[in-house]
Each structure stands twice: as structure tokens, then as C-alpha cells.
N, C-alpha and C positions, 0 to 999 in steps of 0.2 A: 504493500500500500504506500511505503515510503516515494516508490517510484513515480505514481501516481502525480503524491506529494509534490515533488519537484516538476514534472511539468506542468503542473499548475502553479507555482511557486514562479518558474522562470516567464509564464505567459504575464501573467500580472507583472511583476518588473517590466516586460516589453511593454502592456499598457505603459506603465509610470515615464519611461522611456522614451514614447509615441513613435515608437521603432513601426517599423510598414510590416502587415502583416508575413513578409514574404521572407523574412528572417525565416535564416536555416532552422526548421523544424523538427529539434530535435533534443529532447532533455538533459545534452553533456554538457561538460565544464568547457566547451569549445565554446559555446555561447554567451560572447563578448559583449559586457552591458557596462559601461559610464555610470556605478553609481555615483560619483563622487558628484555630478553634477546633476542626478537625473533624481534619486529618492527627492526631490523636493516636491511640496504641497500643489497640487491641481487645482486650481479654483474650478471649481462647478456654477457652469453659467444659470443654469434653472434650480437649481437648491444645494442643501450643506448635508452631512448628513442629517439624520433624522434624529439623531443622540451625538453629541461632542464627546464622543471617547478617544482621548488622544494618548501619545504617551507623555509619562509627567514630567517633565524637566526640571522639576524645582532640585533646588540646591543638593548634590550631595553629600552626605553626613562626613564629617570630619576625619578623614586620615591621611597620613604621609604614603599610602598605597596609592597608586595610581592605576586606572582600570587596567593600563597596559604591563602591572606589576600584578593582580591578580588574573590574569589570562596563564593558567599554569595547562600543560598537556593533558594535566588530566579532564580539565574540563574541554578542550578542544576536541579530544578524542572522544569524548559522549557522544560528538555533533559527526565528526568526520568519518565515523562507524557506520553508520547509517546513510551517509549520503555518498561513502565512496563505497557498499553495495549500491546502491541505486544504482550511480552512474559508473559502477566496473571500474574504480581507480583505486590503486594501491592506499593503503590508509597510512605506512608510514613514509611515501611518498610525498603524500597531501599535507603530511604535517610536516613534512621538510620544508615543502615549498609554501606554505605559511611564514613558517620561521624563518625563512631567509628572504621574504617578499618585504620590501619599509614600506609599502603600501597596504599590505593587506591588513591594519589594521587602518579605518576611513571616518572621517568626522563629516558627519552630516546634516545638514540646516532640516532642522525637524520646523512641522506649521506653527507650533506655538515662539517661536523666533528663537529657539534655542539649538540647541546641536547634540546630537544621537553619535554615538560611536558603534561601527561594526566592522565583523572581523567574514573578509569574502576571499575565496579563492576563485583564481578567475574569474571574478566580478559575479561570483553568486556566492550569497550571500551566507552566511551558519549561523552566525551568533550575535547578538546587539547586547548592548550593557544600557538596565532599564531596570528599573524600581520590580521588586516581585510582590507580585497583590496579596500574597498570603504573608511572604516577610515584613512587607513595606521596607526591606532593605533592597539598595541597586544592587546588580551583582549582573554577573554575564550569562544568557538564557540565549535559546535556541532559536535564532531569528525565524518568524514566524509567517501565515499567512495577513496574519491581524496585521504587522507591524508592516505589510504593503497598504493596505487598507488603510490605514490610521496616517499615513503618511501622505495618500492620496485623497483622503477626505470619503471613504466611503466604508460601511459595514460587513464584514466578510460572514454567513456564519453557517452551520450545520445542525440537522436533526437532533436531535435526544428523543427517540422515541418509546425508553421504557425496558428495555434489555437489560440483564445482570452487568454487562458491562459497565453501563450505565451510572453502578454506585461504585464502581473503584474510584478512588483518591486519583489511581493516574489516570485514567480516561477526563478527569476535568482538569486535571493539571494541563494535559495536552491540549485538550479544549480552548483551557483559558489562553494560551498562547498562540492558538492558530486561529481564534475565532472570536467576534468581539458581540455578535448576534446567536442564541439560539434559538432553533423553530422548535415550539412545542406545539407536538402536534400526536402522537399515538398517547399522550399523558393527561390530553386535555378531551379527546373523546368520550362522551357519557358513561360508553360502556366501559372504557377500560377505567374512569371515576369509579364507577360501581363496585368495576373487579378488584380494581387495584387501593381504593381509599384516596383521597390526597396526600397522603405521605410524600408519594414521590414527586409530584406535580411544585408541593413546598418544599422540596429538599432542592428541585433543580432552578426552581428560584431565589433561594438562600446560595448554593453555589453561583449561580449567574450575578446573582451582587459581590459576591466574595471576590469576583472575577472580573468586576466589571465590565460587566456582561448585558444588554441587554436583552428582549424577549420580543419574538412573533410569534403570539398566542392564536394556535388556529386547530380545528377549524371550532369558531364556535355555532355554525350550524351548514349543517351538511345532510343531505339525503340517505347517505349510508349511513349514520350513526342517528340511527332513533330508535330510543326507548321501545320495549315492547309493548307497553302501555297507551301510547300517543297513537297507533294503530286503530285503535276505534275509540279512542277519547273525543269529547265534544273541542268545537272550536274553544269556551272559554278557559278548558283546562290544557290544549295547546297552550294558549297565551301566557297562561300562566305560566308551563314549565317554562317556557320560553323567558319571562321575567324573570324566574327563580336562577335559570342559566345563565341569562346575562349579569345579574347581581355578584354570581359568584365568578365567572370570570374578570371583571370592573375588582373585585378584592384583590385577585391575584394580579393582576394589574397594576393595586394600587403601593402594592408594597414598592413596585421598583419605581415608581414615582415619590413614593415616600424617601428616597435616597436621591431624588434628582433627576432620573435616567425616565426616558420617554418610550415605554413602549409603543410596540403595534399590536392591532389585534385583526386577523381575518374572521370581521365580520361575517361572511358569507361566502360558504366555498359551493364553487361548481353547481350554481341555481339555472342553468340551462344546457341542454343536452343539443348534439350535435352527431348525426348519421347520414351517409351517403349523400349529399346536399339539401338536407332538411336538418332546423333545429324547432327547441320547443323549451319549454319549462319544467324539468326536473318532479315527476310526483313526489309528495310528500303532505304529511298532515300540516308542514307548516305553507305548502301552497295552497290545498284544499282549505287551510283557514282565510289566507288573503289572498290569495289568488296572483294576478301579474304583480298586486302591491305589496307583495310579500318581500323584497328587499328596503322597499320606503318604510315598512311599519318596523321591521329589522332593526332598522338603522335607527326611526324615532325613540324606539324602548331604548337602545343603547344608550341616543342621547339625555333618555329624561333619567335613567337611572344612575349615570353619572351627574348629572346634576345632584340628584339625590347623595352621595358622596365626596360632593366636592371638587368633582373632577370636568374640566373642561376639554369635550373632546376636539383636537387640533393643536391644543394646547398642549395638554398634560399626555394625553394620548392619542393617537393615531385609528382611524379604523380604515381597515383595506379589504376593496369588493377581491377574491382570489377565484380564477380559473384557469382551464387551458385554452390553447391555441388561444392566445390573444395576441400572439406576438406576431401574427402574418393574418393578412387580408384575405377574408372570409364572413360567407355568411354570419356565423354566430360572433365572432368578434365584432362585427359593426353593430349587433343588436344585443351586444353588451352596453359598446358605447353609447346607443340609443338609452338602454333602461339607466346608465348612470346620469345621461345628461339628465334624464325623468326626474330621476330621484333628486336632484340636487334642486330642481326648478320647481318641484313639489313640499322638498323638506322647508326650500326656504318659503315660499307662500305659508306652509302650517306652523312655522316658527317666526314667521316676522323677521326673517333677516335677509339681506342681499344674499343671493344665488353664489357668489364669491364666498360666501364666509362658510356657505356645507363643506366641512372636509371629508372627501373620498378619496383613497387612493387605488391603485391596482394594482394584484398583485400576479405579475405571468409565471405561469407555470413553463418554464425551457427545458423540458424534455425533450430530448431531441434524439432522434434513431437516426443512423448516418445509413443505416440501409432500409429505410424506411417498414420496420417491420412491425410499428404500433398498429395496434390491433382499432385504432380508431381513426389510421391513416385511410383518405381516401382523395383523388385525383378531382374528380364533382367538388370537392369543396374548395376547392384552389390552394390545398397546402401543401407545403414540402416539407418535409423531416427536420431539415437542417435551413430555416431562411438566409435569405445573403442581406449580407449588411445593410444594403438598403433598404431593403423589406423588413428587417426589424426597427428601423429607424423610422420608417413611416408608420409602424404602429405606437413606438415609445412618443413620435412627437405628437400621434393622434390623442392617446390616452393621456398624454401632459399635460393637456388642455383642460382635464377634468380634476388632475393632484397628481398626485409624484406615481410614480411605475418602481415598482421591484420586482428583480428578478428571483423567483422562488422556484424551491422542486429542482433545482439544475440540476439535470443528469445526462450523462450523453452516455451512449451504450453503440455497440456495433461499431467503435470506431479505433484506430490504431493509435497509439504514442502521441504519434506527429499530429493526425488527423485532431484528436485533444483539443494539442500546442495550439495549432491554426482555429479551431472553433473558441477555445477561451478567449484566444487575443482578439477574436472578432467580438468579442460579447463585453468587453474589457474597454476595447475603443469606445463602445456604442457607449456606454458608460458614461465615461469621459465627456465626449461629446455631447451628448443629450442628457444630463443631470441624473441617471442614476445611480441612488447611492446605496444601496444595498443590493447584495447578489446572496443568496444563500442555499446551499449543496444540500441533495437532496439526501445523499448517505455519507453519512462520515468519513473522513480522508487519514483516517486514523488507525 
């Protein structure tokens, strides 16, 4: 998985970089990157990220040590273990030619106007010297996917879906290092509530803070997770669970607002279906309650019962419409964008506020099959597996228009190393370019 790692580790640098995607394609140390001049901050012309998690540069605590006096072998070697199997290079090699490079260790202008130290062979990268969230001492750690992210101004993050791995100390150690967002989402399902208790749902919020971590809390309502009950329940006692759900998601929300940190929440996953050039709206008790205005009345509970708490949504928290194929021009993508434009020009009439002030965002799902072998791939609908840069740009700039776009669910499957290399860096630019700031993996890279 480490290997993985690194070519997604080297496509982000080539983002940071604005390297052409045509760069050699290939995850070795042959690939020549400038950080000395390139790790600096991207301004994002359409927004920032969504939480200011950066790295902290306040003062180091007092010694006659200097970072480049605690970088001892042994901590080089944790790093160079791992990354020269990946990339097939001798490891006492790597640490030779560390040790005799005067560049390889590199001081670099971090966004907050201060400067980052990291130690890269061949201009990739292994280790940064940075505050550790659990010691609150600096000391030198594994340069991460986060510490691309944070330097370019955007959220990097992955699943936690509930697995034993889940409560190992290192699985969030590593977490916290490579990831600054996580999706909760098999933890926050009704059912696995039921099965499982909140336990775990509070414990990877308690970590996500320890970690400074944010959360995209999803789904909180989806057609495959419903209750056995809601099945032949009346419309008022829908409504109800549906208050009682969103109550308690709005708590679990509110802690990481209690700290400062802004989560997201997907509102509403996958409320309309898409086959063979025909879509429709999703059955469910909570459509047969409201019917096409089942995402307007969604979004209203949300907003009044965060009022009810305190809680200002745009402000304090985020909510995001989540589907697929939104990312390429189709039937059902335009008549998402249709029911969002609704929804915002309907909330704002029943709320009395300008149509500007609804916060919606959207959340695409970027699954992408390089051999197009999804089983809900169809030619009729005008998609392709893998969209080309500017067909994804024309739906992030369409959906901008409504609130911010993230990219959720990333998975790419069916495709080689390189193949990867070249689809990250494509998704990495679009980024850049068109403001957005969070991309987050659909299975752990861990």
C-alpha cells in the first residue's frame, strides 16, 4: 500500500508544482521536483479551505539542539525503509546519499509566513520537522499526504468506516499524518448506530480532534440505510425519526465546533437514480413523505434544529447535497443542479433571506473505472469512466455556482501505477484551478 502511497504523494507535489501533466509517469526517485521553490501556498481563487488546519509554526521550545542535530539514522531509517521498498532502492544507499547531499535537508516558506524544514531525497520528500499533536512537542515525523495539503491550502482525507483496525493507536497515528479530513460514513449509518452503539462514532471524533482532524459526517440520509421500522411507518413518524436523526448528528457535529474546527455534513446522499438514459427519485419513506421536496424539507429540519443549538449552518457548519456522476454532463447531473438551484430559491422564500445566503455545497463522488467496468456505466447517458479535464471543469465550474464542490469517494480501480500518476495530477490541477479544497479517498492508503 506504501506504493500506492507515493504515487499519490509525488502527483500532489506535481499539483503544488503546476508541472504539465505529461511529466514522466512514474512513482521513482527519478522524478525531479523544485521543492525548495515550489511547496509554497496556492491561493485558491473561488475559496480557502473549509477549516484553516495548517501547520503551526509558533516558536520552538528552547534548546541548543538544532533540528538538523536531532535528525539521527535512526529516525531516517523508519522513513527510508518503506519508501526504498516502494520505489526498489537500496536503503543504505538512500541514507548515504542523504548524508552527503547539503541540500537535502530544505527550509521552506510555509502559508502562515513562517518556514517548514524537510528532509527529501531526490526532491521527494520523507520527513518534515513539525509540532506532534499528541506530544505538542516538534520533533521530525514522516512527511505526509496532509503536509501537501496544508501547504497548498486544501483538505486531504480518508474513510474510517468501522473495522478493528480502526481502534489501533497506529492506524490514527498514521491517519493523523496523512490526513487532515475524515469521512464518517459506515459509523454514522443507522444501522450500524444500532449494531454498533456510539462508542465508536465518539471515539473517532475524540481522535479527529486529538489530531486535528476535521469530519464529513455522511450519509445522514440515504435510501439504503433505513430503519426496519420507517417501512410502513406513517408520514408523521418519518418526520420524526428524521428530527431525532438530525438532532443527533448536529451533537456530533457540535463537539468539533466546540474546538473551533468546521465541519461538513452530507446532508443527503444519492436522492436520485440514474439507468440506461432515464433518471428518477430514489424510493424511500422519506420520499413517499415529501415527495420531489424531500431534499428542501431535509435541509429546512437541519436548519431549524441547528438553530435550536446554536449552531449557524455556513457558518459553524457546512451541509453538502452528495452523489454520483456529477462530475460529467448528463442527464441526472443537470437535474441535480436543477433541484439544488430549487432548493436554495425555495429555502430562501421560507426563510426570508436572499437566495445567496442558502449554503449548499456538493459533494462528487470520483469513482472512476479506467476500463469502464461500473456496473452503472452506460454510453445513453453521455459518461465516460474517467472525464478529461475539461469535462470535469465544466461541471466543478457549473456546480460552483451553487457553493463549493468536493471531491468525495475517490477511487480509481482498473488502472496501472502511471495510469494513477496521470488521473491524480488531473484531479489535483482541477483543484487548483477551480477552488477545490477538499478531495477525500474512498479506502485508506494505509
Amino acid at each position: 500500500m506504501r506504493h500506492f502511497f507515493y504515487v499519490l504523494l509525488v502527483s500532489m507535489l506535481i499539483f503544488i508544482t503546476s508541472c504539465s501533466a505529461k511529466t514522466p509517469a512514474t512513482a521513482s526517485h527519478t522524478i525531479i521536483l523544485s521543492l525548495t521553490s515550489s511547496l509554497t501556498p496556492i491561493p485558491l481563487e473561488k475559496s480557502t479551505a473549509t477549516v484553516t488546519i495548517t501547520l503551526t509554526n509558533t516558536p520552538e521550545p528552547s534548546s541548543t539542539a538544532t533540528p538538523t542535530d536531532l535528525l539521527t539514522d535512526e529516525i531516517l531509517m523508519k522513513v527510508i525503509k518503506p519508501y526504498s521498498e516502494a520505489m526498489g532502492l537500496d536503503q543504505d544507499q538512500v541514507l548515504t546519499e542523504i548524508r552527503a547531499d547539503n541540500e537535502s535537508i530544505q527550509t521552506i516558506p510555509d502559508d502562515n509566513g513562517g518556514e517548514v524544514k524537510v528532509v527529501v531525497h531526490h526532491s521527494v520528500p520523507l520527513l518534515i520537522y513539525k509540532r506532534d499533536f499528541k506530544s505538542n512537542e516538534w520533533r521530525w515525523m514522516p512527511f505526509g499526504l496532509r503536509d501537501v495539503g496544508d501547504m497548498a491550502g486544501f483538505l486531504i482525507g480518508t474513510h474510517v468506516d468501522g473495522s478493528e483496525e480502526d481502534e489501533l493507536p497506529i492506524y490514527w497515528e498514521t491517519v493523523g499524518i496523512d490526513f487532515s479530513i475524515f469521512f464518517a460514513g459506515g459509523t454514522l449509518k443507522e444501522k450500524n448506530l444500532r449494531r454498533w452503539g456510539t462508542g465508536m462514532i465518539n471515539d473517532y471524533i475524540s481522535k479527529g480532534i486529538e489530531f486535528e482532524m476535521t469530519s464529513m459526517f455522511h450519509p445522514a440520509f440515504w435510501h439504503q440505510d433505513i430503519p426496519p421500522e420507517l417501512k410502513t411507518a406513517s408520514k408523521i413518524e418519518v418526520e420524526e425519526f428524521m428530527r431525532d436523526r438530525i438532532e443527533r448528528i448536529l451533537g456530533y457535529s457540535k463537539k468539533f465546533v466546540d474546538q473551533g474546527i468546521q465541519p461538513i455534513i452530507n446532508f443527503y446522499n444519492e436522492a436520485l437514480w440514474i439507468w440506461d438514459g432515464k433518471y428518477g427519485w430514489e424510493d424511500s419513506p422519506y420520499y413517499r413523505t415529501f415527495g420531489n421536496d424531500v431534499l428542501i424539507e431535509t435541509y429546512l429540519m437541519f436548519y431549524e434544529e441547528a438553530a435550536e443549538q446554536g449552531l449557524e449552518i455556513g457558518k459553524d457548519i457546512r451541509l453538502s447535497y452528495s452523489d454520483y456522476y456529477l462530475h460529467t454532463d448528463n442527464i441526472k447531473s443537470k437535474h441535480v443542479y436543477s433541484e439544488i438551484q430549487r432548493l436554495k430559491k425555495e429555502v430562501a422564500s421560507r426563510l426570508n433571506i436572499d437566495k445567496e445566503d442558502v449554503q449548499i455545497d456538493s459533494s462528487f463522488h470520483v469513482r472512476l473505472d479506467v476500463e469502464n467496468q461500473h456496473p452503472y456505466a452506460s454510453t445513453q447517458d453521455g459518461r465516460r469512466p474517467v472525464p478529461t479535464k475539461d469535462e470535469l471543469v465544466q461541471q466543478v465550474k457549473l456546480f460552483s455556482e451553487l457553493g463549493k464542490v468536493y471531491f468525495t469517494e475517490t477511487h480509481i480501480i482498473n488502472a496501472t501505477p502511471e495510469e494513477r500518476l496521470e488521473i491524480f495530477t488531473m484531479l489535483a490541477n482541477v483543484m487548483k484551478e477551480e477552488g477545490v479544497d477538499v478531495i477525500i479517498f474512498e479506502q485508506p492508503l494505509i
